[in-house]
Residue frames as qw, qx, qy, qz and C-alpha x, y, z in Angstrom:
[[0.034, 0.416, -0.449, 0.790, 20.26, 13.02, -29.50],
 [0.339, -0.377, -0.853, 0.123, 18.97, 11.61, -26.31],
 [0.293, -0.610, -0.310, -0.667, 16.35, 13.52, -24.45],
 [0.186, -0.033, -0.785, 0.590, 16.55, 13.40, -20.43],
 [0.348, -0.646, 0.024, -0.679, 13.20, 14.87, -18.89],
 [0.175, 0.014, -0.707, 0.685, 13.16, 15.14, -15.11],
 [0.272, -0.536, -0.384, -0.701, 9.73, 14.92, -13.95],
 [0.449, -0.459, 0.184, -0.744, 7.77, 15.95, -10.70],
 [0.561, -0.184, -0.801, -0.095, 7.46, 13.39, -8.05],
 [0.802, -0.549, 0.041, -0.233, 5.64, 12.70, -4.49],
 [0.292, 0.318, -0.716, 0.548, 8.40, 12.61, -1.64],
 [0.689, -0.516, -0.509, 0.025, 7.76, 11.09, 1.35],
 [0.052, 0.699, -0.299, 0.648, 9.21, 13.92, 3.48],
 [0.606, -0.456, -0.632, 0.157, 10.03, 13.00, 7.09],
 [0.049, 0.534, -0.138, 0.833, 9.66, 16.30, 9.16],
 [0.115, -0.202, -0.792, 0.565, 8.80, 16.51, 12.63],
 [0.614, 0.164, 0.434, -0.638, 4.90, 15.37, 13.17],
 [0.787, 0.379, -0.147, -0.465, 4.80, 13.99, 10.47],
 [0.827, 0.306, -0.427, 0.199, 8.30, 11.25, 10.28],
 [0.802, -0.530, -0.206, 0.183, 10.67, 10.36, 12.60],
 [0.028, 0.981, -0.176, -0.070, 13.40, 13.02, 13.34],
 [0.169, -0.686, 0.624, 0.334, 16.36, 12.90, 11.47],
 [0.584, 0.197, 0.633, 0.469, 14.96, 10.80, 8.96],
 [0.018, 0.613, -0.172, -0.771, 15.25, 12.70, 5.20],
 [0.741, 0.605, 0.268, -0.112, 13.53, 12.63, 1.89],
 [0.426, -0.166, 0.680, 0.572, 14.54, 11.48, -1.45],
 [0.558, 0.548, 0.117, -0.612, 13.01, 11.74, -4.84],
 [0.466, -0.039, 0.734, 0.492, 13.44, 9.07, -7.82],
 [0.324, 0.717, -0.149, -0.599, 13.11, 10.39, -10.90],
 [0.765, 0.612, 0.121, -0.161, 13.54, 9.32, -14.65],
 [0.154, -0.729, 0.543, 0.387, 17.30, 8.98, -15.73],
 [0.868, 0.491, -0.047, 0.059, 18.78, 7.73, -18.81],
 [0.702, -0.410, 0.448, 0.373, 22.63, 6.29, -18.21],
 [0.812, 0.563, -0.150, -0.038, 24.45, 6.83, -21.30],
 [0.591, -0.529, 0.563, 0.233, 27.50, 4.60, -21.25],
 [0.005, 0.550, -0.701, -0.454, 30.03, 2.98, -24.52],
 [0.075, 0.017, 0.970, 0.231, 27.64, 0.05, -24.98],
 [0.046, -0.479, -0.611, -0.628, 24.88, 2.16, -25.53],
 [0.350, -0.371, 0.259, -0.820, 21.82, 3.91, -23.15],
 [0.250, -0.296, -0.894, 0.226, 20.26, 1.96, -20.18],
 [0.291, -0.447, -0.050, -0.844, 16.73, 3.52, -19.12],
 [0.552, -0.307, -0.755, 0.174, 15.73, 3.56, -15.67],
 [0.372, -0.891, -0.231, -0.123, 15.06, 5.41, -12.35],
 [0.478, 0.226, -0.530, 0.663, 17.68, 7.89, -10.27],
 [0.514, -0.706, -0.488, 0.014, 17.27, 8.61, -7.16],
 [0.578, 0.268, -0.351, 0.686, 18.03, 11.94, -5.30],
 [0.264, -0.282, -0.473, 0.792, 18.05, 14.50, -2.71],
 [0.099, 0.766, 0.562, 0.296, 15.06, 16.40, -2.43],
 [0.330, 0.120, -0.004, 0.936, 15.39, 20.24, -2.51],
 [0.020, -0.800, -0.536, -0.269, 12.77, 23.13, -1.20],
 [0.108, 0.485, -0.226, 0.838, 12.46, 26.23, 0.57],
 [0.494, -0.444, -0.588, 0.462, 11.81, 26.66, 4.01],
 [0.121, 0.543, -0.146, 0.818, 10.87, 30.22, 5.54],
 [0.336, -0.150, -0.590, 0.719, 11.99, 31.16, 8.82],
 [0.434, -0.630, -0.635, -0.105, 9.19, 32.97, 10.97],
 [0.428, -0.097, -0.760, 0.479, 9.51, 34.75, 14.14],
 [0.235, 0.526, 0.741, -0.344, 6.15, 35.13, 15.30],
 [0.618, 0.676, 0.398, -0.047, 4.25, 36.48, 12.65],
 [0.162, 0.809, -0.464, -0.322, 7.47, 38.49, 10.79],
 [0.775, 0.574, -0.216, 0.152, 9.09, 36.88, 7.61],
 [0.303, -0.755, 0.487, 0.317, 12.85, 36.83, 8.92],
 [0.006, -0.345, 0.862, 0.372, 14.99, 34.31, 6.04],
 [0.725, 0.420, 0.000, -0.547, 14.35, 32.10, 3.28],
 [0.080, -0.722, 0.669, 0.159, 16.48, 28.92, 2.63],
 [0.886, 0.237, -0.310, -0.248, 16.80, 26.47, 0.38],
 [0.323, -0.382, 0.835, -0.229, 17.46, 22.91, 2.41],
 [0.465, -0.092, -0.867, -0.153, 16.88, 18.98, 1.85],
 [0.735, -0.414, -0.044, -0.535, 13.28, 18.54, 4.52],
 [0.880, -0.186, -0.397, 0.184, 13.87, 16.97, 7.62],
 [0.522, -0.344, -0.260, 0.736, 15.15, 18.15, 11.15],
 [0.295, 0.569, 0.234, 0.731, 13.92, 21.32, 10.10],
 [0.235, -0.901, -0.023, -0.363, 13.38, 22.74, 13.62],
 [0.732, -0.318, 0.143, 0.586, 16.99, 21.95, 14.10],
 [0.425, 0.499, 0.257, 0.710, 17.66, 23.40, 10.60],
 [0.149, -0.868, -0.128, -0.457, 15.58, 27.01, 12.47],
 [0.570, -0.819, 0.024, 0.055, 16.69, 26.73, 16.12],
 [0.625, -0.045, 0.281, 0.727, 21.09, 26.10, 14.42],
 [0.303, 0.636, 0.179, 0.687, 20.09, 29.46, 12.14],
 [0.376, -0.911, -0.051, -0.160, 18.99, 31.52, 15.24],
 [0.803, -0.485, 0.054, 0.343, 22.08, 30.45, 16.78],
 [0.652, 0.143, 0.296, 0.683, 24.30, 31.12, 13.84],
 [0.091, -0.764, -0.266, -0.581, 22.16, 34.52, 13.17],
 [0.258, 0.152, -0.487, 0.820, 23.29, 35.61, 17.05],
 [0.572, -0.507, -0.203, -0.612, 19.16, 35.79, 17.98],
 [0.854, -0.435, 0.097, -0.270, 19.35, 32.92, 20.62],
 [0.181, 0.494, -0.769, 0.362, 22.05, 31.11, 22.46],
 [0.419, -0.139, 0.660, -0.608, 19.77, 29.27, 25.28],
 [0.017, -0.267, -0.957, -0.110, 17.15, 26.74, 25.03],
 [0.105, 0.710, 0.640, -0.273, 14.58, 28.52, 26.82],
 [0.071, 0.353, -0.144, -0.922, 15.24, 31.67, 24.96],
 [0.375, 0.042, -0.555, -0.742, 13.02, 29.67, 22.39],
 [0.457, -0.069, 0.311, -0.830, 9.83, 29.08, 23.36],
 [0.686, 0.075, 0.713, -0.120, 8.39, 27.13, 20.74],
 [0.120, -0.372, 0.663, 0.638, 8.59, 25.75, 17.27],
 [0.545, 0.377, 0.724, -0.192, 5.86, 25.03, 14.72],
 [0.300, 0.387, 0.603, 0.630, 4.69, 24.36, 10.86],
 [0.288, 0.247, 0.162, -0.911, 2.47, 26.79, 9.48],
 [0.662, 0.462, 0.519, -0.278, -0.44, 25.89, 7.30],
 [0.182, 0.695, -0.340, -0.607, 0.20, 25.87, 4.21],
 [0.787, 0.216, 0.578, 0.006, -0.90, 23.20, 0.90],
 [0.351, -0.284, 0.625, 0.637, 0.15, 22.52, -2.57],
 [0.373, 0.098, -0.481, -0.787, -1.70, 22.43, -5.77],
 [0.513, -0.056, -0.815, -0.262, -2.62, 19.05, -4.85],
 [0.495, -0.611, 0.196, -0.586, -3.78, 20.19, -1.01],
 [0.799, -0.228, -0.343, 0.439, -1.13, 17.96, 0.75],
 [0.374, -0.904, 0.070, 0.198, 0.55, 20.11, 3.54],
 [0.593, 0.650, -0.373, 0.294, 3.89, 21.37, 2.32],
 [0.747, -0.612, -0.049, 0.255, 5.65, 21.89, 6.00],
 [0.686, 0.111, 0.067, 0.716, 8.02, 24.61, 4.47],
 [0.010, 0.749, 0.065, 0.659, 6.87, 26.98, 6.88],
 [0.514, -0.428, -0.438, 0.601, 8.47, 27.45, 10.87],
 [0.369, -0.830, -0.150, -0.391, 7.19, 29.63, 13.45],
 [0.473, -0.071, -0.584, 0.657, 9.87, 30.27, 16.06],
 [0.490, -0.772, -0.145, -0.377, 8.40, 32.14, 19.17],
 [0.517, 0.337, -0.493, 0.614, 10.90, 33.56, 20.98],
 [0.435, -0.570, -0.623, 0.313, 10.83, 34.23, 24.74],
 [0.004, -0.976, -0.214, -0.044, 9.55, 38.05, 25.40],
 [0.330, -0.812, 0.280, 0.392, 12.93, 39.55, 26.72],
 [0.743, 0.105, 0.538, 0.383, 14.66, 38.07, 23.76],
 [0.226, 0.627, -0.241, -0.705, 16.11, 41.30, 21.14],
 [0.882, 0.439, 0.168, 0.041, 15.00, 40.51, 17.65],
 [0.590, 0.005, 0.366, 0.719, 17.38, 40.56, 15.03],
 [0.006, 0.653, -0.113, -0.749, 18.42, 43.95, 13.39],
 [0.642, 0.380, 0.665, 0.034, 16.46, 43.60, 10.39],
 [0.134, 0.898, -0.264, -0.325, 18.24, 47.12, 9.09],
 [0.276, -0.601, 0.629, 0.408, 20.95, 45.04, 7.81],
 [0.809, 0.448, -0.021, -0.380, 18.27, 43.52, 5.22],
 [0.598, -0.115, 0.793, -0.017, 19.04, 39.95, 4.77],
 [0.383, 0.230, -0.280, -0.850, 17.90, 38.99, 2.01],
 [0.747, -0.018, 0.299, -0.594, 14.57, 37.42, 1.97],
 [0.953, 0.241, -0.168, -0.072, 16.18, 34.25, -0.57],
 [0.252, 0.751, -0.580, -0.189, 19.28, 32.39, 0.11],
 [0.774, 0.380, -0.438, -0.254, 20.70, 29.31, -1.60],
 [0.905, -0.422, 0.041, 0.032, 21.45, 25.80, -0.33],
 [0.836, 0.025, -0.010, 0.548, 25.46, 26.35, -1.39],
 [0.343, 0.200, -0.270, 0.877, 25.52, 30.09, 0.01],
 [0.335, -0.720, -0.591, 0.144, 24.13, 31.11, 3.08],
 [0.335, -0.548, -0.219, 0.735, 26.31, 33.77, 3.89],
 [0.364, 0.245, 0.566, 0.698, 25.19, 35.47, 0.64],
 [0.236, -0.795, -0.529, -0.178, 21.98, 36.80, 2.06],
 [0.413, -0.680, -0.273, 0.541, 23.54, 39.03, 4.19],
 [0.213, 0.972, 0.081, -0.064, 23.84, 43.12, 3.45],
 [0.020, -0.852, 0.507, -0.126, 27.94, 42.92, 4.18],
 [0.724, 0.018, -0.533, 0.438, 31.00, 40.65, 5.31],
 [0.155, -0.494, 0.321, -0.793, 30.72, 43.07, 7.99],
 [0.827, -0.311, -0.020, -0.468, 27.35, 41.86, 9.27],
 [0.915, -0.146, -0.293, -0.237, 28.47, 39.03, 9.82],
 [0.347, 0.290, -0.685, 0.571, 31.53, 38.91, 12.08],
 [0.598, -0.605, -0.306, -0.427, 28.90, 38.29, 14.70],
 [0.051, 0.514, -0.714, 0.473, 30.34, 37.97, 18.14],
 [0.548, -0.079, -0.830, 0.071, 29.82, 35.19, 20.47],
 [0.578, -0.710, 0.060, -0.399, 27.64, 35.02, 23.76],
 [0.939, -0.309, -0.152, -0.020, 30.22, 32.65, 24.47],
 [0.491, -0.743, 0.318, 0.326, 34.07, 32.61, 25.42],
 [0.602, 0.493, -0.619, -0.103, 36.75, 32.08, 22.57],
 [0.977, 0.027, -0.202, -0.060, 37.28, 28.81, 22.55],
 [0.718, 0.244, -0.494, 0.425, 40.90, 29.44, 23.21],
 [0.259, -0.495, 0.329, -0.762, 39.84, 31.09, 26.84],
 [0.884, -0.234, -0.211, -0.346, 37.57, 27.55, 27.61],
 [0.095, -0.435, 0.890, -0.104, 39.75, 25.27, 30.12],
 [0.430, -0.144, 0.891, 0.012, 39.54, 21.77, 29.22],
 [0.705, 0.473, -0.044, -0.527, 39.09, 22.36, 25.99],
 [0.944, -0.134, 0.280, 0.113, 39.90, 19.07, 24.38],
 [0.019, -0.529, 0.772, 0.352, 43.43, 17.90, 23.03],
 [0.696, 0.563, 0.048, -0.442, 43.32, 15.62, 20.30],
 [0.534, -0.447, 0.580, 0.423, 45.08, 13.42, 18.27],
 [0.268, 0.400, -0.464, -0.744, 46.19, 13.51, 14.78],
 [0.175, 0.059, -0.961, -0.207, 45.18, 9.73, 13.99],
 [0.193, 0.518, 0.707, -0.441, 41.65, 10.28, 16.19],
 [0.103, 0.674, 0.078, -0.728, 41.28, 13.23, 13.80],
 [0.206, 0.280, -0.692, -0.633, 41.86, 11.43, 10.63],
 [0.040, 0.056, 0.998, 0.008, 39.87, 8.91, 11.09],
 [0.257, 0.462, 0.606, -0.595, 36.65, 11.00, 11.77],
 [0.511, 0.255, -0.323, -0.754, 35.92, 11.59, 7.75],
 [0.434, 0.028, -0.873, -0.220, 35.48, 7.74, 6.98],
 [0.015, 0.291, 0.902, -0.319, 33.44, 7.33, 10.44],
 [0.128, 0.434, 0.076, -0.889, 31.37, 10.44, 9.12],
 [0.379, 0.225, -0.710, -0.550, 31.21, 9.11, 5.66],
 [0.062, 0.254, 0.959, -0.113, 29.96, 5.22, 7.38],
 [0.114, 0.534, 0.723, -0.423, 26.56, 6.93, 8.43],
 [0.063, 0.456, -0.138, -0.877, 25.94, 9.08, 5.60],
 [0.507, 0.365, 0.742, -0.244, 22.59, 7.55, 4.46],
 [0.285, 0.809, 0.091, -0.506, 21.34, 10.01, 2.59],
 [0.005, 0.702, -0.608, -0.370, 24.43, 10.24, 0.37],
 [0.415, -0.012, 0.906, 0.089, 24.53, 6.29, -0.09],
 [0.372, 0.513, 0.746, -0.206, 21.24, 6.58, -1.81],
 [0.393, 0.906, 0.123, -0.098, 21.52, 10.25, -4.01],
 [0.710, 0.129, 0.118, 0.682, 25.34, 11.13, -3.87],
 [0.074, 0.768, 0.375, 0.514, 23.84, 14.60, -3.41],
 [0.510, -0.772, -0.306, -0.225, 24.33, 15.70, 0.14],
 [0.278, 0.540, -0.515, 0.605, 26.88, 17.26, 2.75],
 [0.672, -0.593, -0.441, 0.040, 27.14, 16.19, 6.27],
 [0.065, -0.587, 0.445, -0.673, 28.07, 17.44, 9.52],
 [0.769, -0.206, -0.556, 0.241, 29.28, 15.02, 12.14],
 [0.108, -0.807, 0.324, -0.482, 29.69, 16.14, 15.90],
 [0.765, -0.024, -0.569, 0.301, 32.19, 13.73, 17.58],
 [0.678, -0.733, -0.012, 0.060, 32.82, 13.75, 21.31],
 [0.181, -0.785, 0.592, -0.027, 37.18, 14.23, 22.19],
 [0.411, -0.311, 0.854, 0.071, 37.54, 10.60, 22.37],
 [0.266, 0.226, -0.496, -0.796, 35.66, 10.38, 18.60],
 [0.158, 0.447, 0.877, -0.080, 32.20, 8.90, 19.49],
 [0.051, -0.342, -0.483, -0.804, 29.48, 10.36, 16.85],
 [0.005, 0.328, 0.880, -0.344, 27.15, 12.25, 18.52],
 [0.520, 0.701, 0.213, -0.438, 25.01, 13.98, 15.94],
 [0.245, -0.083, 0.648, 0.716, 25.19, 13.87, 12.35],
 [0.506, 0.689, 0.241, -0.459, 22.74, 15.84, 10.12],
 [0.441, 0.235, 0.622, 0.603, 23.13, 15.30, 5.91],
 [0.249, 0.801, 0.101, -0.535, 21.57, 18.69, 3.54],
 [0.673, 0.524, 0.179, 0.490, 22.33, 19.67, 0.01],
 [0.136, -0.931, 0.170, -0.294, 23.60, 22.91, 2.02],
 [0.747, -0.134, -0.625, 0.185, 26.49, 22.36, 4.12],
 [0.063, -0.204, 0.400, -0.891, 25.73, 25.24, 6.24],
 [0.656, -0.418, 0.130, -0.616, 22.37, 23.99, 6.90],
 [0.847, -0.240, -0.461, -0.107, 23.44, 20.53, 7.90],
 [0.351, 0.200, -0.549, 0.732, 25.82, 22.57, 10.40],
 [0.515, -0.331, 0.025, -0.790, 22.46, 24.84, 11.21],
 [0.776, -0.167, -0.503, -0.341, 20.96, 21.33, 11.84],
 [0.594, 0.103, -0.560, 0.568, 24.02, 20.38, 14.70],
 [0.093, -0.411, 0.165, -0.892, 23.64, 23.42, 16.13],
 [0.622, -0.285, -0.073, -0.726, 20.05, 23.55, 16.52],
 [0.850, -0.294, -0.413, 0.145, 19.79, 19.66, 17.84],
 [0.376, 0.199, -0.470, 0.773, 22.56, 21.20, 20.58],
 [0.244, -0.370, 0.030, -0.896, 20.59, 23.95, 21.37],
 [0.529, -0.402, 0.147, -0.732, 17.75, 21.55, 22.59],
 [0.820, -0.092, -0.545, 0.152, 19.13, 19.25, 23.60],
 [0.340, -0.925, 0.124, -0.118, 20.56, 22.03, 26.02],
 [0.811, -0.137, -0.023, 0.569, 24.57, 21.19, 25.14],
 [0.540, 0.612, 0.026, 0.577, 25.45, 24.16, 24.06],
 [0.415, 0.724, -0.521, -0.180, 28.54, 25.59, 24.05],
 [0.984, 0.161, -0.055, 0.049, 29.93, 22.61, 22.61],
 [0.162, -0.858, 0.488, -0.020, 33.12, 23.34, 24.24],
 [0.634, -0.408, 0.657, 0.001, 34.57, 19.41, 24.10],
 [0.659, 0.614, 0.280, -0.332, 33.39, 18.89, 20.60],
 [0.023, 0.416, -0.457, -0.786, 34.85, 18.56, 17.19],
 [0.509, 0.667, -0.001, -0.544, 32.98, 19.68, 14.12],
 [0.252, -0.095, 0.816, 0.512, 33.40, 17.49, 10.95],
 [0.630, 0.636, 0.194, -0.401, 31.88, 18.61, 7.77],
 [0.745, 0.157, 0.506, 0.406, 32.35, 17.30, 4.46],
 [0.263, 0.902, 0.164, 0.300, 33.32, 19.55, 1.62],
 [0.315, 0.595, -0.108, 0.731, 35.40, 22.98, 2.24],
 [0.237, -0.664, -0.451, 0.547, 35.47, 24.94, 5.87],
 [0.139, 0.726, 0.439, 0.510, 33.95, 28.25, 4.44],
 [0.127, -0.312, 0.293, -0.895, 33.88, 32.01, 6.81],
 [0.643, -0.303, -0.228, -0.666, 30.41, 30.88, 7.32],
 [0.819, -0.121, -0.542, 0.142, 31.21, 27.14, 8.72],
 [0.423, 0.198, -0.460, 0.755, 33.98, 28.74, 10.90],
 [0.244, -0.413, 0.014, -0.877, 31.40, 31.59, 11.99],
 [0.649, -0.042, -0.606, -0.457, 29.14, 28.90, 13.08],
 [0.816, -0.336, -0.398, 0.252, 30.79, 26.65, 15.14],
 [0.216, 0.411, -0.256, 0.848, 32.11, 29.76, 16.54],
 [0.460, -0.309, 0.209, -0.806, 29.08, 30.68, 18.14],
 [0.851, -0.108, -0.504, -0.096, 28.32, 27.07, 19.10],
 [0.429, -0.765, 0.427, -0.222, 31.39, 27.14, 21.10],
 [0.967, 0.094, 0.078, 0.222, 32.85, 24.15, 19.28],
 [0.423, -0.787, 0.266, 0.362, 36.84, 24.34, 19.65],
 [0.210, -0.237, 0.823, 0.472, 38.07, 22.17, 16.59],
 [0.741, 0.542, 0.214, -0.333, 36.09, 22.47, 13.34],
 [0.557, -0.204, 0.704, 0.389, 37.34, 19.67, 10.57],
 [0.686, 0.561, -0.059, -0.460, 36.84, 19.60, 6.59],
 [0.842, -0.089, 0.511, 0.151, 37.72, 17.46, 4.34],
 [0.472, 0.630, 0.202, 0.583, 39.00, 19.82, 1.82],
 [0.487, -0.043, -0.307, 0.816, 40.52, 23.06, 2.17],
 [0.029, 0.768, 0.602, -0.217, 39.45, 25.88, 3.77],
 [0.175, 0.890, 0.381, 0.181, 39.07, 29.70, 2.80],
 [0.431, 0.198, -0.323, 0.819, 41.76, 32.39, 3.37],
 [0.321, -0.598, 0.198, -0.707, 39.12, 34.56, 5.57],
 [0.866, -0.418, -0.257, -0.098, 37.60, 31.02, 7.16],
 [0.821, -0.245, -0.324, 0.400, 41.23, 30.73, 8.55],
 [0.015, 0.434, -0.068, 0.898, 41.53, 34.84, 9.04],
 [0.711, -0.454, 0.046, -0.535, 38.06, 34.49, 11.43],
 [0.873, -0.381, -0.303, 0.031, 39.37, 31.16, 13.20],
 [0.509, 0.258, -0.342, 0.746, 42.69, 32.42, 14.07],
 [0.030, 0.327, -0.283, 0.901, 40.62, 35.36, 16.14],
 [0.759, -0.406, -0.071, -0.504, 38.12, 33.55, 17.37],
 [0.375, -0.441, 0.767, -0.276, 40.58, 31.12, 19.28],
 [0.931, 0.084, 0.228, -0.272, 39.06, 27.99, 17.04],
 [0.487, -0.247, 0.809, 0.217, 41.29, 25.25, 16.18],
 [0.660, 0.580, -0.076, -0.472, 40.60, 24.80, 12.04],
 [0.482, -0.177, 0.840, 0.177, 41.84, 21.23, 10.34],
 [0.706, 0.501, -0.065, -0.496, 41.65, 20.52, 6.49],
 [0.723, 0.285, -0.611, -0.149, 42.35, 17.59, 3.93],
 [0.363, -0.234, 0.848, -0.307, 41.67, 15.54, 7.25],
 [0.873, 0.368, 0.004, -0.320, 40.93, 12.75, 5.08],
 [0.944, 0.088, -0.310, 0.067, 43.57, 9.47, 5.25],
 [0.759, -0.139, -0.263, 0.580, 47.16, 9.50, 7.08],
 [0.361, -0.098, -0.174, 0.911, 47.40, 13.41, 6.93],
 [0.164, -0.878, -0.445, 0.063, 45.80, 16.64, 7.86],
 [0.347, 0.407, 0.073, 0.842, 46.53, 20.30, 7.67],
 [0.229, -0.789, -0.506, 0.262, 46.07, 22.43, 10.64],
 [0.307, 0.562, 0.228, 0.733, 45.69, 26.22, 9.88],
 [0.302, -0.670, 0.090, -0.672, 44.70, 28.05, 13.19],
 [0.518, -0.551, 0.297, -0.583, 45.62, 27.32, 16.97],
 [0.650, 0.288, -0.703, -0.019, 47.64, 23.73, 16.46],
 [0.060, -0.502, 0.723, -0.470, 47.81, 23.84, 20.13],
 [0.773, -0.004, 0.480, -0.415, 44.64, 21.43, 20.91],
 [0.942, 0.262, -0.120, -0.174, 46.51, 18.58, 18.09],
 [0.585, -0.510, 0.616, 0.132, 48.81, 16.23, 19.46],
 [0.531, 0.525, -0.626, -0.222, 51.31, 14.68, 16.98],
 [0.123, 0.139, -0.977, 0.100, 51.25, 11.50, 18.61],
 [0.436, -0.351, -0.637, -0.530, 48.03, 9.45, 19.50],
 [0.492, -0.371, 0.229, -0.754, 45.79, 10.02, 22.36],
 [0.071, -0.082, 0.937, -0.331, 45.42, 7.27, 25.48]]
């Protein structure tokens, strides 16, 4: 019987101060291939996993397990998604805490948000819960209540000139999604989120072993970049559209959120009333729209 161990390694983490933003750690490890002509030992390489806790000024608020990197995207996309902040300036400023391993290297899997004084916290009665996992976010929460959160923004289907679409612009955006999906190339480990422009130029793309945080991540790059609401926008994420996803780009203000798989019977219960356009198995020649068909043209776009 073969034996696998996985051991500890030193990641080169790229996190803002320390790497350039939006690059993202890996980890190679030990692996042993068994295949029909016997075992091949050697090295795998994958996606590195930690926890991250969310701040705001000196109060604990969340706990969430994400792939390092962009990680005060990853905080300023949760506020958003968490109904705390909508604005840029609402957030003041972002920063690590202190904080070292065994081996006294900084860890950088602590953010300080500092919100701007007028700013309500969050209703911490509804007791989050203080852990939640990189392949359910919406878990943490006390209810499916809680979380119908309402927008600061308009429904999407109230926005004029939101965009129209074609079906063939719309297929086409997993495989340009997929092109730039570094990360992935390298572990096979990772979900993205791709935010294309109406006339499908990429303009963000974040990668996570979450794929709510690599939506958080969109977001949050919006936020300060000062686009938001992404009213012209469409959302591509790999994987399922989830309640959560939907929720998301809800409060973003994004009009057309894509998946490449299918989505959820509430995700398309919440997009239907939030006025968002919702598109699965967009992934080769066809697609499946499930909420608000009006912003996809059946013929291609000029």
């Amino acid at each position: 019987m073969t034996k696998v161990r996985l051991s500890t390694t030193t990641t080169t983490a790229a996190r803002e101060g320390t790497a350039p933003q939006g690059t993202v750690p890996q980890a190679t490890v030990p692996a042993v291939s068994v295949i029909r002509a016997g075992e091949h030992h050697g090295e795998d390489t994958l996606a590195v996993e930690e926890p991250l806790e969310i701040r705001l000024g000196d109060v604990p608020f969340s706990v969430t397990m994400r792939t390092p990197g962009d990680d005060f995207d990853l905080v300023a996309g949760f506020l958003v998604s968490e109904g705390v902040i909508w604005e840029p300036g609402q957030l003041v400023s972002l920063r690590f805490c202190a904080g070292e391993d065994e081996n006294g290297r900084q860890t950088f899997n602590v953010v300080q948000a500092q919100l701007r004084p007028d700013v309500a916290p969050p209703d911490t009665g509804l007791a989050r819960h203080v852990y939640t996992t990189s392949s359910c976010g919406i878990c943490g929460t006390a209810s499916i209540d809680a979380v119908r959160k309402s927008s600061h923004f308009a429904p999407a289907a109230a926005v004029r000139g939101a965009p129209l679409v074609g079906v063939e612009l719309l297929a086409s955006l997993p495989d340009k999604l997929r092109q730039r999906q570094k990360l992935f190339d390298r572990t096979g480990g990772v979900h993205a989120a791709g935010l294309f422009s109406a006339a499908g130029e990429l303009l963000c793309l974040r990668e996570d072993v979450g794929r709510h945080n690599a939506v958080d991540k969109v977001v949050g790059w919006a936020l300060r970049e000062g686009r938001l609401p992404l009213n012209s926008t469409v959302l591509q994420v790999s994987g399922r559209a989830s309640f959560e996803l939907v929720q998301k780009a809800s409060l973003a203000g994004v009009p057309i959120l894509a998946a490449v798989s299918a989505p959820s019977s509430l995700a398309v219960e919440l997009a239907e009333s939030s006025g968002l356009t919702l598109v699965g198995f967009s992934r080769g020649s066809s697609l499946n729209v499930y909420s608000h068909p009006e912003r996809v043209l059946n013929q291609p776009t000029e």
